[in-house]
MDTraj code that builds the backbone (N, CA, C; nanometers):
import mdtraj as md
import numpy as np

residues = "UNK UNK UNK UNK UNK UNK UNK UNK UNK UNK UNK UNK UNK UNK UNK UNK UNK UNK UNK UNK UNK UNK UNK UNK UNK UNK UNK UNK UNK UNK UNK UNK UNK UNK UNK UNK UNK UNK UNK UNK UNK UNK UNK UNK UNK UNK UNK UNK UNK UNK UNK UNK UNK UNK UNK UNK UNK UNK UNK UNK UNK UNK UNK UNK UNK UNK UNK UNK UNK UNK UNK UNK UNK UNK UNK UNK UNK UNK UNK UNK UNK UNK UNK UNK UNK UNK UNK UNK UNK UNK UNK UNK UNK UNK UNK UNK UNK UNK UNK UNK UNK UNK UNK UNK UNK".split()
xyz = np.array([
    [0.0797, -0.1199, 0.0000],
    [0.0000, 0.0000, 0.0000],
    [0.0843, 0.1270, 0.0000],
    [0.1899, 0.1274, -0.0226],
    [0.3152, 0.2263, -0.0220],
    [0.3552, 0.2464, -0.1705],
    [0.3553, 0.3865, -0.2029],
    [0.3911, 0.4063, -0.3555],
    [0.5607, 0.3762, -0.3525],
    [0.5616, 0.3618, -0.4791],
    [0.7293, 0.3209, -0.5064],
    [0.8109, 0.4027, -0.4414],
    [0.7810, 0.5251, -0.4960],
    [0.8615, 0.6401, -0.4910],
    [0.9161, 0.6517, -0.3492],
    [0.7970, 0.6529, -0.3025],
    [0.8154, 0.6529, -0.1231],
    [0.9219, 0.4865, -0.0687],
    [0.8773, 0.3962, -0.1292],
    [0.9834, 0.2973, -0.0572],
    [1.1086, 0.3094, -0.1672],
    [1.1427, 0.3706, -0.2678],
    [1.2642, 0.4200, -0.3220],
    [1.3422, 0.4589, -0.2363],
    [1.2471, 0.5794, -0.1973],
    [1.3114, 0.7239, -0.1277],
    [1.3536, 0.6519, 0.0309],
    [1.3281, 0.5797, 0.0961],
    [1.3233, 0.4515, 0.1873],
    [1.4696, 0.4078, 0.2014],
    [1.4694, 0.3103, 0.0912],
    [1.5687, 0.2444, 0.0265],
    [1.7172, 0.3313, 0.0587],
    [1.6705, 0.4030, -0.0550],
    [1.8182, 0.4885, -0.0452],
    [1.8552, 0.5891, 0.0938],
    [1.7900, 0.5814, 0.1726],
    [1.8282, 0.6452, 0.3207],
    [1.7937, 0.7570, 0.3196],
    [1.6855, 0.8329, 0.2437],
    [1.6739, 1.0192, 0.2035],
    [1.5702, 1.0654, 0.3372],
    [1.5107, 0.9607, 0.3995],
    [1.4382, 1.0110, 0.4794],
    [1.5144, 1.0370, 0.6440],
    [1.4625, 1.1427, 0.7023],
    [1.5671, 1.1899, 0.8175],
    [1.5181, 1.0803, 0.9773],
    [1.5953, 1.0256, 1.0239],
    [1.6054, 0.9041, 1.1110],
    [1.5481, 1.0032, 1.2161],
    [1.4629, 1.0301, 1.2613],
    [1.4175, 1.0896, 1.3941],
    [1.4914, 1.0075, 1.5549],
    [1.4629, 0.8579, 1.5255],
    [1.5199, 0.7848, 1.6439],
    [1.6047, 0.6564, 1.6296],
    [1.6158, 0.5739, 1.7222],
    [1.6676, 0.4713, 1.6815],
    [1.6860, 0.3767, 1.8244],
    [1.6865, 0.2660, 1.7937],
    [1.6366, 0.1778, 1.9188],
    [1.7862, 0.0484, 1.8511],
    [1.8750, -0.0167, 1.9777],
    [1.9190, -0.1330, 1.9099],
    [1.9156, -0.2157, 2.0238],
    [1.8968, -0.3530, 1.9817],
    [1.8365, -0.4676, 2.0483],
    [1.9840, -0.5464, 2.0735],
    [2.0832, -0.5221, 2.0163],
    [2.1619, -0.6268, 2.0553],
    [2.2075, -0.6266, 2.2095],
    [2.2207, -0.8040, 2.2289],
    [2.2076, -0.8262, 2.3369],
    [2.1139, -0.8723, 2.4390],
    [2.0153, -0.8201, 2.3509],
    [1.8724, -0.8826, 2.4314],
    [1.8475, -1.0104, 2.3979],
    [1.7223, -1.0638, 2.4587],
    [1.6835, -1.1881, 2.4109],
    [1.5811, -1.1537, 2.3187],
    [1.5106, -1.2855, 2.2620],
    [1.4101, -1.2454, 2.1475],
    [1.2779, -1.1633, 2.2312],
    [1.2268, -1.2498, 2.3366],
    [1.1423, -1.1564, 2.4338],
    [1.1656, -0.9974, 2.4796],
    [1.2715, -0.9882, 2.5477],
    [1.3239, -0.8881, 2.5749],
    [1.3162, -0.7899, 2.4768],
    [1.3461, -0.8041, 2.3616],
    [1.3456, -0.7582, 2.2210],
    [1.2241, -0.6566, 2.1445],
    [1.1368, -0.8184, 2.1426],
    [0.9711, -0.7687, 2.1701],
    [0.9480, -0.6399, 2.2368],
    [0.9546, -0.6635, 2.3331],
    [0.9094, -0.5627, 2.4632],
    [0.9427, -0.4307, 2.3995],
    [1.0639, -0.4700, 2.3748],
    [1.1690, -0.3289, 2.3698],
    [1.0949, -0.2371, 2.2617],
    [1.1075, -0.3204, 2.1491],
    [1.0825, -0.2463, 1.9972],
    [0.9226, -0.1739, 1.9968],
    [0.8335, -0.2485, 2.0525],
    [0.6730, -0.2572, 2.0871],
    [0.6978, -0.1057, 2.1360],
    [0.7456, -0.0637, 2.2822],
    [0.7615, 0.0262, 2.3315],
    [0.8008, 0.1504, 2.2545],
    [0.9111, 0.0920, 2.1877],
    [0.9881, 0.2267, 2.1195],
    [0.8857, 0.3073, 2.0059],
    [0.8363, 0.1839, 1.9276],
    [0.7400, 0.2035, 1.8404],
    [0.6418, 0.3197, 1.8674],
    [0.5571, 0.2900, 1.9743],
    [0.4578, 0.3556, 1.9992],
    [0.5353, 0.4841, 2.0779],
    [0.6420, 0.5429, 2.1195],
    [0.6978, 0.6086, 2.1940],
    [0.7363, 0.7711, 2.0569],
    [0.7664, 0.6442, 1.9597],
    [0.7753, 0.6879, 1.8112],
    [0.7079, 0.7833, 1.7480],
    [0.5583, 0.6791, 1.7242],
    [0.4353, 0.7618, 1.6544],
    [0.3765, 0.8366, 1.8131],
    [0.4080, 0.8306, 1.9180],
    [0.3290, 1.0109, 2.0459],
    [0.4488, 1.0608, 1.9698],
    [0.5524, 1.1120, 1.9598],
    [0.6427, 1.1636, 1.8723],
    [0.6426, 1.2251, 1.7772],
    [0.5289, 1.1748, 1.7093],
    [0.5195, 1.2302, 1.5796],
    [0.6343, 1.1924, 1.4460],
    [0.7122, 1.0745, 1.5246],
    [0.8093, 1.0011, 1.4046],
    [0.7736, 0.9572, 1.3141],
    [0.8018, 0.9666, 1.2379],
    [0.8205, 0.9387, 1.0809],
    [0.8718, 0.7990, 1.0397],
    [1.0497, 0.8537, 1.0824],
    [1.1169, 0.7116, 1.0152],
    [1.1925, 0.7188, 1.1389],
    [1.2415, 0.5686, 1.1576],
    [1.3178, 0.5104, 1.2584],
    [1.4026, 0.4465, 1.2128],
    [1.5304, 0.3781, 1.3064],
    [1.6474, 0.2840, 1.2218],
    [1.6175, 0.2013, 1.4100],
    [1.5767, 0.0730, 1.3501],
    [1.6146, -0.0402, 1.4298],
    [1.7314, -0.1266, 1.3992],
    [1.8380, -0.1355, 1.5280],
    [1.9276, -0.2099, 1.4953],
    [1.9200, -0.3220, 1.6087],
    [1.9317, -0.4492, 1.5211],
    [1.9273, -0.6192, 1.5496],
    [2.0237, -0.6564, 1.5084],
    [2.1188, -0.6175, 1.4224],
    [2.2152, -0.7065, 1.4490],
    [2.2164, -0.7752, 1.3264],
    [2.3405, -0.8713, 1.3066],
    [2.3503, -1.0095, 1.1684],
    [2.3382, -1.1240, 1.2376],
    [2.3692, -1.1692, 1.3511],
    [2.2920, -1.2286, 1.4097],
    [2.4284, -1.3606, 1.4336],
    [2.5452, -1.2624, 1.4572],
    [2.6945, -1.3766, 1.4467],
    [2.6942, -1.3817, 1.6318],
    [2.6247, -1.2812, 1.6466],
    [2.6651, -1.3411, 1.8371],
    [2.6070, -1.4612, 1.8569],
    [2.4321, -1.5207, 1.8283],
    [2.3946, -1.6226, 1.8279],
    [2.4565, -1.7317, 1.8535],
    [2.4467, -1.8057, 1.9883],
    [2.5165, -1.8902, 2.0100],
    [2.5156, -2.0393, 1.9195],
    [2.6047, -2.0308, 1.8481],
    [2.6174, -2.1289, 1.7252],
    [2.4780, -2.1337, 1.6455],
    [2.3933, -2.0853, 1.6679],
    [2.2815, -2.1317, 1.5970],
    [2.2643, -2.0190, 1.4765],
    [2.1498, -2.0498, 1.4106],
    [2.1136, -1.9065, 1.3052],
    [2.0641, -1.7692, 1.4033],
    [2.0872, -1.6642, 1.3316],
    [2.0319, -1.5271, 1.3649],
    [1.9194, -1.5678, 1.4446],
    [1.8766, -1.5244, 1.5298],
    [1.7251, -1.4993, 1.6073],
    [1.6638, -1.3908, 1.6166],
    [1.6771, -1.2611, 1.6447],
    [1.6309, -1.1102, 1.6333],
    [1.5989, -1.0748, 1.4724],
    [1.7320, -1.0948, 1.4303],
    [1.6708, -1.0570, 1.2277],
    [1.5217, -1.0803, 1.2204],
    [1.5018, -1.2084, 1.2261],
    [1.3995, -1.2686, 1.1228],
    [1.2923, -1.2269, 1.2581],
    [1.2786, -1.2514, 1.3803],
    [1.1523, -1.2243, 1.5199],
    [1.1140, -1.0948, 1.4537],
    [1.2360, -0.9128, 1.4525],
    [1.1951, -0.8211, 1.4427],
    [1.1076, -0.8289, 1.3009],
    [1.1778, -0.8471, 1.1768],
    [1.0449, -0.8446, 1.0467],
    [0.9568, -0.8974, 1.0613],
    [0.9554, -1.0420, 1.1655],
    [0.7808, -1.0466, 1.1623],
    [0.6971, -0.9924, 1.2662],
    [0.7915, -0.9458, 1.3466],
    [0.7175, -0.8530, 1.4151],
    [0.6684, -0.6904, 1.3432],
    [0.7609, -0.6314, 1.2417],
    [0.7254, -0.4929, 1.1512],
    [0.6204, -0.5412, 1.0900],
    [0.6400, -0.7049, 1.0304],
    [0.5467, -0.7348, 0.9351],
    [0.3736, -0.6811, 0.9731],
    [0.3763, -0.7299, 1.1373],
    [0.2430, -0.7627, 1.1555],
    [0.1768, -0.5949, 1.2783],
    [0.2917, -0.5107, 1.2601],
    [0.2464, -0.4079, 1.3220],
    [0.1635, -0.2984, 1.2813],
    [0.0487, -0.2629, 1.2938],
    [-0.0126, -0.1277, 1.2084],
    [0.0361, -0.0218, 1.2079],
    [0.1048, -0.0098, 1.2612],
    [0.1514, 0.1406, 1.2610],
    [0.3175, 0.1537, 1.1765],
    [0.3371, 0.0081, 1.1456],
    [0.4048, 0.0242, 1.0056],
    [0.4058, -0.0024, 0.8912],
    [0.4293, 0.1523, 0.8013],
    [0.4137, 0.1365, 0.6848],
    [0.4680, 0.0669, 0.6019],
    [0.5842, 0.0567, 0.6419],
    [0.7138, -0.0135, 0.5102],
    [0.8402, -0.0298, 0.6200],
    [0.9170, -0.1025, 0.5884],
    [1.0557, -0.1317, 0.6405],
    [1.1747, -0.1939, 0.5784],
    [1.2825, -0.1377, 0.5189],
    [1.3570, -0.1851, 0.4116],
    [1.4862, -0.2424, 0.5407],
    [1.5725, -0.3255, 0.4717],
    [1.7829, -0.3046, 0.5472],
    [1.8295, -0.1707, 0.4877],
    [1.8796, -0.1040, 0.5996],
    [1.9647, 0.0022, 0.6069],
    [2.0795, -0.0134, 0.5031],
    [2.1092, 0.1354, 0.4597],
    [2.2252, 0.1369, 0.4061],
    [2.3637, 0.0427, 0.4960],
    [2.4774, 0.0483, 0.4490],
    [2.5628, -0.0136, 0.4382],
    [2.6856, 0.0594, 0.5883],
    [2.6098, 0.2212, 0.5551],
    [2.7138, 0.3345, 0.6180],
    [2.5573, 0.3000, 0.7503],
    [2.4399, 0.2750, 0.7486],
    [2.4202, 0.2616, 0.8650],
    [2.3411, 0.1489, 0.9557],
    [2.3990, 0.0496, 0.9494],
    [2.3804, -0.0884, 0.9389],
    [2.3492, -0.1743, 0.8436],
    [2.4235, -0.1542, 0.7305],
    [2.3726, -0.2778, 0.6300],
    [2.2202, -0.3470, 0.6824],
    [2.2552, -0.4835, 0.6512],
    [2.1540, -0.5831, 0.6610],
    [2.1404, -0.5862, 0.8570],
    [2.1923, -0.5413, 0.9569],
    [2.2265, -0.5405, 1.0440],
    [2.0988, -0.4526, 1.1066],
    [2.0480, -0.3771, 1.0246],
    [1.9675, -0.2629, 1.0878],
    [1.8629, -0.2288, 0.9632],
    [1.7367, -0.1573, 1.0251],
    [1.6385, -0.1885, 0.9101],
    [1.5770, -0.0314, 0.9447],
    [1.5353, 0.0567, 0.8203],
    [1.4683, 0.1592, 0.8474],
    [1.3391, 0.1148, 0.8914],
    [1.2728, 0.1518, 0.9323],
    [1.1272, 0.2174, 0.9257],
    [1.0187, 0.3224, 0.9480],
    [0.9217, 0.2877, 0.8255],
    [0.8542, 0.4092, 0.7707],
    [0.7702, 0.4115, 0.8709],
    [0.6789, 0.4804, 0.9869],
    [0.5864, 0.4665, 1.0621],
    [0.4513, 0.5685, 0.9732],
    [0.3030, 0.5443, 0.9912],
    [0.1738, 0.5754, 0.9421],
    [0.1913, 0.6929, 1.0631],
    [0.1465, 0.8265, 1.0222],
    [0.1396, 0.9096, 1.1150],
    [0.0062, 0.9378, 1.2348],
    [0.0570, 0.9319, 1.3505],
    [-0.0172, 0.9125, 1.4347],
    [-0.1757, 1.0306, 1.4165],
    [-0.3013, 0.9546, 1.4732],
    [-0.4033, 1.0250, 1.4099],
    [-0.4426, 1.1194, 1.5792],
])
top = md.Topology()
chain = top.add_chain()
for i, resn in enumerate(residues, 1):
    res = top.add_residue(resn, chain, resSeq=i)
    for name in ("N", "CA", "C"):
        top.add_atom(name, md.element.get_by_symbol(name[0]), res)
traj = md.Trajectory(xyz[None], top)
């Protein structure tokens, strides 16, 4: 439901990061909590765009990433977000993910 242009403009990092929340270190619960909070802390804010950073997911004790994949399905299934791409490279690659927030009514 997001025009191109707008998840272009996304993409390439043009929109100004109001905040930013990073999870490493937490657990996947802990995580939850955290991001849930920040979110809504976000849109009373009047934020726009955010940069969540989770991490690549190499601390994981031997196993695969756990936060990566919990946080997108957690953006996936949140209303109050619009879109969420991986960050540029200069500000967390795949490590960190913008997001677009629906402006609070």
């Amino acid at each position: 439901g997001v025009q191109r242009s707008v998840l272009k403009k996304l993409r390439s990092g043009r929109y100004s990061i109001q905040s930013e929340i990073d999870l490493h270190g937490l657990t996947v619960a802990e995580a939850r909590t955290e991001l849930g909070a920040f979110l809504a802390a976000a849109r009373e804010r009047r934020h726009l765009c955010v940069r969540v950073i989770h991490g690549k997911g190499m601390g994981s004790a031997g196993g695969p990433p756990r936060l990566k994949p919990a946080v997108n399905a957690w953006l996936q299934r949140n209303r109050a977000v619009l879109a969420f791409c991986s960050a540029r490279a200069q500000d967390g690659g795949t490590g960190a993910v913008y997001v677009l927030l629906k402006r609070a009514s």
